[in-house]
N, C-alpha and C positions, 0 to 999 in steps of 0.2 A: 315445451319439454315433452319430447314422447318417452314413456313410462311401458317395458317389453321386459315380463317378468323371466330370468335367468331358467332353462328347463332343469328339472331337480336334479338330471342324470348329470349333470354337470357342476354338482354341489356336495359330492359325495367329502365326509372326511376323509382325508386332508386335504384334497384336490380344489376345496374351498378358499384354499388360504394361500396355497404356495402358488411362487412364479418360478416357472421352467426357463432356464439360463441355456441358452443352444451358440456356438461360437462354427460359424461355416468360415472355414481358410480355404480362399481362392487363390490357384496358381497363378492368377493376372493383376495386375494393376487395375482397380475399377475406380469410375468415374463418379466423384461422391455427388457432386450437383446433378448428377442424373437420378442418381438413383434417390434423392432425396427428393427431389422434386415428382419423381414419379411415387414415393411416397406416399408424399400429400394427398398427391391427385386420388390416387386408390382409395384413400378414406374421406376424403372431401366429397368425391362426386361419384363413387363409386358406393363401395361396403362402408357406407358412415357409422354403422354399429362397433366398427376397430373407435370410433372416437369418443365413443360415449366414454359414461364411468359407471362402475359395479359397485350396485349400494343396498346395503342389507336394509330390509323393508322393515319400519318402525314396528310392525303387527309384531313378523315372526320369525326374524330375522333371516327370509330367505333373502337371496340375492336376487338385483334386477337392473337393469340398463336402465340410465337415464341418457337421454340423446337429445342433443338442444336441436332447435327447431333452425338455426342455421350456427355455424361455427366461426362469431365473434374471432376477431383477426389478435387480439389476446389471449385467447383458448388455446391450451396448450392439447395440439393435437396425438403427438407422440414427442418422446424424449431424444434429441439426437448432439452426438457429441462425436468425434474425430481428432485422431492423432498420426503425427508420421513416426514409426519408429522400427528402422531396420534391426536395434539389437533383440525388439521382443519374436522377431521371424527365426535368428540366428538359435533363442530358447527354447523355442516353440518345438524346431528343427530337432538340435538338438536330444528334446525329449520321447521325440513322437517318432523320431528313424526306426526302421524297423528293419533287421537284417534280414539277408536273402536267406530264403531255403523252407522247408516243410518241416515248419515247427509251432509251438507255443511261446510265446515270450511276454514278458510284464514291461512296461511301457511308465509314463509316471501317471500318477494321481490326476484323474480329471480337474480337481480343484486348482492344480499347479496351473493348466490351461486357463480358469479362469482367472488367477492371478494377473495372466498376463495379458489376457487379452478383454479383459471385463475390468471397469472401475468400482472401485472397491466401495465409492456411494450408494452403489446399486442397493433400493430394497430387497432384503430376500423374500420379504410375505408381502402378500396384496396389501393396500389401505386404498379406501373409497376413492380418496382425492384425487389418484394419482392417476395420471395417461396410464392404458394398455400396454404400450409398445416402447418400450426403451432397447435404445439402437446404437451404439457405438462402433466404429468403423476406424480399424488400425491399417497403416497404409506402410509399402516400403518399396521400393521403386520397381520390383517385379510382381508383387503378391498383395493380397487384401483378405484382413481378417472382417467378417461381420458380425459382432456380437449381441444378440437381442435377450430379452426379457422380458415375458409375458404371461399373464396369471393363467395358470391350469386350468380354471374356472370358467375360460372365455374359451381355450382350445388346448386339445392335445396336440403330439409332433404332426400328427395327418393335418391338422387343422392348420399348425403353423404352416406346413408343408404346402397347403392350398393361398394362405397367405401371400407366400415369397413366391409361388408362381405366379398369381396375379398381380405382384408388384412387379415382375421379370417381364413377363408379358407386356407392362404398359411400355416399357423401355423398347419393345420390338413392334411399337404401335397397335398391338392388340388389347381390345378392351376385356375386359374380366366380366363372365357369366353374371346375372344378377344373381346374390348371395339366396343362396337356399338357407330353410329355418330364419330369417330375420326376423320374423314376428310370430311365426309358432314354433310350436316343437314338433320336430318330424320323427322322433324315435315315438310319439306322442303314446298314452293307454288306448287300448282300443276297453277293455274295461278293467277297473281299480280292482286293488290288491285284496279288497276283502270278498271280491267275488270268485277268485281264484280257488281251487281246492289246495286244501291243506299242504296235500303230498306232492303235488303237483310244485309249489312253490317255497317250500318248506324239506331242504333237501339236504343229506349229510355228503359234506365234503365239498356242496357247493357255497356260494353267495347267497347268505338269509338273513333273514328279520331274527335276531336273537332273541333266543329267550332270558326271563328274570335272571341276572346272575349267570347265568354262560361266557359272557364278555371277560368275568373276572375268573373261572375257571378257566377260558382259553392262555389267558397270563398267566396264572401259575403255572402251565407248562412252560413258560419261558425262564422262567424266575433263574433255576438254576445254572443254564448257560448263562446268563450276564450276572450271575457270584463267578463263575468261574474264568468267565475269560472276559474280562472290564470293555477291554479298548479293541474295537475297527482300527483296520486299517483298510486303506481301497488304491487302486490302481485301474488304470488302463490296460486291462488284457488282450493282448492281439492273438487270432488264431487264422492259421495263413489256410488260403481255399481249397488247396491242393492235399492238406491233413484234415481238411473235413470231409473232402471227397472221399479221400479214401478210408475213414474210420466209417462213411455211411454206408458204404459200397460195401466194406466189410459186414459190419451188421446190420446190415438189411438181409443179406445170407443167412447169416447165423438165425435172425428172428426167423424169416421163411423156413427153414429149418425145423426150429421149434414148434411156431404155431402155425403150418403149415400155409401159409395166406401172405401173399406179399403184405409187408407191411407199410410201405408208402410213407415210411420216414424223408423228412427233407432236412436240407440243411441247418437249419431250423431250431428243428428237433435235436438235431446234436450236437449242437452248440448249448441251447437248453440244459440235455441231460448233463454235459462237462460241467457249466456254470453250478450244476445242481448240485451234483459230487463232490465236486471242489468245496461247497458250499457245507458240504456235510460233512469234512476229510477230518475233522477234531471228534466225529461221533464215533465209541466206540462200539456202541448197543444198537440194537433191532430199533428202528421209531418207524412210528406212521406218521409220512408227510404229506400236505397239500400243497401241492406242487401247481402254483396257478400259471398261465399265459393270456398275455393280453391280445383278445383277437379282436383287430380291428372292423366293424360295422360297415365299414364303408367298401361297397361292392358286394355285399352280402345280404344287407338288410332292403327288404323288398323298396323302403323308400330310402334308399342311396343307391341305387342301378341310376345305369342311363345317361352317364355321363354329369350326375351330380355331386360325386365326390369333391370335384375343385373348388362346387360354389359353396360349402358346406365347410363351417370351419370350427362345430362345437367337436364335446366330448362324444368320440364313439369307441369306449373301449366296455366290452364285453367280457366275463373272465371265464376261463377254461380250466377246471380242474381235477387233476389226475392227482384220488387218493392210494397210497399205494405204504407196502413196506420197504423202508431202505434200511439196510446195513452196508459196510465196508463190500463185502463180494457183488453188491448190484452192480453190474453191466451198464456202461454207457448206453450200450443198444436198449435194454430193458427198460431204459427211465425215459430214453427216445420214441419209446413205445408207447408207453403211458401215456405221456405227453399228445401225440398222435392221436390216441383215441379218445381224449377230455377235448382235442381240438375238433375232433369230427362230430362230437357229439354236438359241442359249442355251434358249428356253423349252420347246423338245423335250424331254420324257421322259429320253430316255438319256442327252440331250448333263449334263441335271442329274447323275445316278446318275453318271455318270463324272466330272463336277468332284468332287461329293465325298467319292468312291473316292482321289483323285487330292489332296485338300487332308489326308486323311487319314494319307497316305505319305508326305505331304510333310513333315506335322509329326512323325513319327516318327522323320524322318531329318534333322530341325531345320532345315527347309528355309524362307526369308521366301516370303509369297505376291506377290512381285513378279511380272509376267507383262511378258515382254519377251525379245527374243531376241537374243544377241550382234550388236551394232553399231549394233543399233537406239536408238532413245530410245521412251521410253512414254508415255502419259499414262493416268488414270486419275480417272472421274466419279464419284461415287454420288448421286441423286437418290430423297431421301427426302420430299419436299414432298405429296405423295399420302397418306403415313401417320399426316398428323396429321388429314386427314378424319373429322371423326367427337367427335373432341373436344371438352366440352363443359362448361364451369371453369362454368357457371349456378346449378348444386345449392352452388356452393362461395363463392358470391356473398355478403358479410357483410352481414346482416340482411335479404335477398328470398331468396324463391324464389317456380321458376316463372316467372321472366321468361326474355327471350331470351338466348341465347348470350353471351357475350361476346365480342368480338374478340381473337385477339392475333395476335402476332408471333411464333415460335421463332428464335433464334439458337446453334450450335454448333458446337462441333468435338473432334473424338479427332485427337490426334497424337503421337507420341514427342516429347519437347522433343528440340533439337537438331537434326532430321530437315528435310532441304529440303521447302520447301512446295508447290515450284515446276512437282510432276510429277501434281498432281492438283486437284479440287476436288470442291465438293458442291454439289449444290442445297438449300437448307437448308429452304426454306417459297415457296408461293405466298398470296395474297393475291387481294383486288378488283383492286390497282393490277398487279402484277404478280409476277416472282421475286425472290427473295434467294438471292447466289450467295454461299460463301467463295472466293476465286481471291486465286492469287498467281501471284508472277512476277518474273525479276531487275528490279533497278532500270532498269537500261536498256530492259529489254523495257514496262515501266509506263509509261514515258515514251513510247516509240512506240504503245501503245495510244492513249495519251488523245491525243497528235498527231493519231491516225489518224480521232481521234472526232471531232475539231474541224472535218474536212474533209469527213468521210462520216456525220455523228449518225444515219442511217438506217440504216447497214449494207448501202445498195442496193448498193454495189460490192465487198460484201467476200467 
């Protein structure tokens, strides 16, 4: 049994415990004994660390790979299960159409998707016992859903992302890079948290080591939003590409304008700031929000260059955080702004080395990576839509090869069950037509968005 201890930045709460649920709908019929046999292959004689199992270490309950020394022909490598069923395509269809034209529109509930294309056995929180990779695959005689499930713990969507290209690749006879980090950590300390200076790591409005009792002052600032408005609700937001060009294109003027300096918003960012606003559309009053964005490490961090992002498949999220004040009259552009400059500051060298000096200490001291400071409220984005670039289900095509791509869709989400939805969202996929967000938001707050949408579909005044 080899014994390859979990790196910390990959143990942060909650990311400890949940499995992220990702469903890719392919426009083709794919071939499931291919693709399951290239499976195998991947973690048999390839990345055998996908086979191990994640076991909290008797000392101190961190987490760690256990990996058998060969893989026993009763060892359950990954979970995999298959269905034919044309009426869940015609559901699916259905809920996820999206009309033509330059707009906003609400779509259904991500969870609807997993209804139908995830078995409802599925665990939703990691246990020790259990395989990594749970794989369900719906079929209907033009299109193929792929449904996985996999703990947080082991990788994020870049990580899955790196996964399913080296499982795509085997299918087009290419062999997959040997896995980067398989027995160290490559985000590794160059030196520990208590050598760092104070101020240096110990910073308002960023990711810190809390102090006594701060943790429960940051909740009371929430307390009163959930008396007041009980129950989330969430949906599928779609915002089509041709209304995000032009609201960027818009204010990016307006900012140059104001603070004289192009400001080098991307689309990005203004998807960001709407998800943000929307997010805040029930606040009547002035609040200071941390407004986080997950930037992903990989091609940025000096050891992920070079073409290692694909063999690399832990946790690389960093967080970005623009403290700022919002009320009702903040500008989409002004929060696209912010955002921007917690992201520029994010991509610096040191500002990285020092988050994850700082996510390291945190987890030691069993600290959740919530980033937010007493009184405040938060919000928090991750935009993975860029990571599916690249992907390419054609080799995996039943009966062609050698044609073109196929189309799909990715829908997902990682969350503790239980856990408000209401303080974050994701960019989940772009497309031809545009993004697919997950957002939520109290019932009340849903109701004033799509009010707001009925009077403004443009977003010119928001």
């Amino acid at each position: 049994m080899e014994v390859i201890p979990a790196p910390l930045t990959c143990q942060q709460r909650p990311v400890d415990c949940i499995r992220t649920r990702t469903c890719f709908i392919v426009d083709q019929r794919l071939d499931e004994g291919a693709l399951q046999k290239a499976l195998d292959q991947l973690i048999r004689h390839h990345w055998r660390k996908l086979g191990a199992r994640l076991v909290p270490r008797p000392t101190d309950k961190l987490l760690e790979y256990h990996i058998p020394e060969t893989f026993a022909a009763e060892y359950t490598l990954f979970h995999w299960s298959s269905s034919e069923d044309e009426e869940a395509f015609r559901r699916s269809a259905s809920i996820l159409d999206v009309p033509s034209g330059d707009h906003v529109c609400f779509l259904a509930d991500e969870a609807e998707v997993d209804q139908i294309f995830m078995p409802s056995q599925w665990p939703l929180l990691h246990k020790a016992e259990d395989p990594f990779l749970y794989v369900h695959i719906t079929f209907s005689r033009n299109a193929t859903a792929i449904a996985t499930s996999l703990p947080h713990a082991i990788a994020d969507q870049g990580g899955l992302a790196a996964i399913v290209k080296a499982w795509l690749g085997l299918l087009e006879g290419r062999e997959p890079p040997p896995m980067v980090g398989y027995a160290d950590d490559v985000l590794g300390e160059l030196k520990p948290y208590a050598e760092w200076p104070q101020e240096e790591v110990y910073r308002v409005g960023r990711a810190k080591v809390r102090a006594r009792f701060e943790r429960f002052r940051v909740i009371l600032g929430f307390i009163s939003n959930f008396i007041t408005y009980r129950q989330d609700t969430s949906s599928i937001l779609f915002l089509s590409r041709s209304l995000i060009k032009t609201l960027r294109e818009r204010h990016s003027k307006l900012l140059e304008d104001k603070y004289g300096r192009t400001p080098g918003i991307s689309d990005g960012d203004i998807i960001t700031a709407i998800l943000t606003k929307f997010s805040c559309i029930v606040q009547a009053k002035p609040r200071t929000i941390c407004l986080s964005q997950a930037v992903n490490l990989r091609g940025r961090h000096p050891n992920l260059l070079d073409g290692k992002t694909d063999a690399w498949i832990h946790n690389g999220i960093h967080a970005a955080t623009a403290r700022f004040r919002i009320d009702p009259s903040t500008s989409v552009g002004e929060i696209a702004y912010q955002n921007r400059l917690a992201i520029d500051v994010a991509e610096d060298e040191r500002d990285m080395e020092i988050g994850t000096v700082v996510t390291r200490e945190m987890v030691r001291r069993g600290q959740s990576i919530h980033v937010c400071e007493p009184w405040d409220t938060s919000y928090f984005v991750s935009n993975w839509c860029g990571i599916w670039r690249g992907l390419d289900f054609g080799g995996a095509v039943h009966g062609e090869k050698g044609g073109a791509a196929p189309d799909f869709l990715v829908i997902g989400r990682g969350t503790k069950p239980g856990s408000p939805l209401r303080f974050s969202a994701s960019i989940m996929h772009r497309n031809d037509k545009g993004y697919y967000c997950d957002f939520a938001a109290p019932v009340q707050g849903m109701a004033l968005i799509k009010s707001y949408l009925e009077k403004d579909p443009m977003l010119e005044h928001f």
